[in-house]
C-alpha positions in Angstrom: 12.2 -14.9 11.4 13.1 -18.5 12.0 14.1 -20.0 8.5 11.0 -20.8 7.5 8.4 -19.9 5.2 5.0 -18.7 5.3 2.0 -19.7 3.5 -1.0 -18.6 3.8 -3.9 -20.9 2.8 -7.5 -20.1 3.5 -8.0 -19.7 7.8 -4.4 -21.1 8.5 -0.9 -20.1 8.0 1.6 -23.4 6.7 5.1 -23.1 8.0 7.5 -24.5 5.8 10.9 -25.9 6.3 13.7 -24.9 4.1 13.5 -28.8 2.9 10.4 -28.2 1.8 8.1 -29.6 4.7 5.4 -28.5 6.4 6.3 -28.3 10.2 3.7 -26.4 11.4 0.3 -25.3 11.1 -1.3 -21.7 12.5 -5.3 -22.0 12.5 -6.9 -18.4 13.0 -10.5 -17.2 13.6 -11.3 -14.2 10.8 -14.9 -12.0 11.2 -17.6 -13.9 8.5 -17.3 -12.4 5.4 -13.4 -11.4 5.4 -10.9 -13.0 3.4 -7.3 -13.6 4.9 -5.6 -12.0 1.4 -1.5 -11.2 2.7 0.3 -12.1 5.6 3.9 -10.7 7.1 5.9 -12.3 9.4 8.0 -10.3 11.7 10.0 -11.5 14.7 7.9 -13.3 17.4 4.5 -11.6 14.8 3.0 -12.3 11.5 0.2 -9.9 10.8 -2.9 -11.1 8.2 -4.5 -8.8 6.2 -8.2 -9.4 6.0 -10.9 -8.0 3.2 -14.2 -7.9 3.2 -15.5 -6.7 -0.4 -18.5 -4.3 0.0 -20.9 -2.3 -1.8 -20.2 -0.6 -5.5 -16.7 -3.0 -5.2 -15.7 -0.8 -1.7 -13.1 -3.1 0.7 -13.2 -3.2 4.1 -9.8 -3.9 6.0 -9.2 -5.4 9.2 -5.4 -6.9 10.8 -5.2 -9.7 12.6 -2.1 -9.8 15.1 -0.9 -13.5 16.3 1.7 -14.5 18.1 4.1 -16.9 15.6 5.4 -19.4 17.4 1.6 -20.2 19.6 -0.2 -19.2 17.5 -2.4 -16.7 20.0 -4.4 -13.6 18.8 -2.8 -10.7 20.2 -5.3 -8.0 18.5 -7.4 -7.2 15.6 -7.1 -4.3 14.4 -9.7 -2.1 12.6 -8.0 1.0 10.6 -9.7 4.5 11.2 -11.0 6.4 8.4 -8.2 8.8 9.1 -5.7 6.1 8.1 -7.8 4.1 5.2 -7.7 0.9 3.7 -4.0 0.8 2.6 -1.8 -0.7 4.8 1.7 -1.5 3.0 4.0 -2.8 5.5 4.0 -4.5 9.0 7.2 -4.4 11.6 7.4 -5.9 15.5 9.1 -2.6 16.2 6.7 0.1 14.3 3.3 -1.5 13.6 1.6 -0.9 10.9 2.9 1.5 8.0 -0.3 3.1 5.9 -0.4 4.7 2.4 -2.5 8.1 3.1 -3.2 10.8 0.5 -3.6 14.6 2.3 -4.7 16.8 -0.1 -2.9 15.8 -2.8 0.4 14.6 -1.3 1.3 11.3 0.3 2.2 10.5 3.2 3.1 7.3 5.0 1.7 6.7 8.5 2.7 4.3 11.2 -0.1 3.2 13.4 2.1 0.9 16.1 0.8 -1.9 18.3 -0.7 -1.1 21.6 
């Protein structure tokens, strides 16, 4: 969105400089037990995929929403069962974009920001 890149490292998101330097860091709160495991950067948004591994190896996932250039929360977001676990893309414009099998056939699914 702005030239730089995103890294994400543990509870904080590195932006880096197309030199190579860090110019920014983004600390975030995650719920105990998640891991931050992907982020996506879109426009004014990046979006964090967090994981929480569960029983007989079941994950948990929630999204974290934060403004990029303050760094705010602007929502977390907990999937329904209707649209799983999968999550494979995030956009400013449509939201969230789920993978969803319906009996037998897949489907995509957006799910955009409230």
């Amino acid at each position: 969105p702005d030239g730089n890149l995103y890294l994400l490292r543990g509870s904080e998101i590195l932006a880096i400089s197309e030199a190579g330097a860090v110019v920014r860091r983004i600390k975030f709160d995650k719920p105990r037990d998640f891991v931050a495991t992907k982020i996506v950067a879109s426009r004014s948004l990046v979006a964090i995929w967090l994981n929480k591994q569960g029983e007989k190896n079941t994950v948990t996932s929630n999204f974290l929403v934060l403004n990029l250039s303050s760094g705010d929360p602007l929502a977390l977001y907990v999937p329904s069962e209707e649209l799983g676990e999968t999550a494979v893309s995030f956009s400013n414009e449509e939201g969230f974009t789920f993978f969803v099998i319906d009996q037998g056939h897949v489907r995509l699914v957006s799910a955009p920001l409230k």
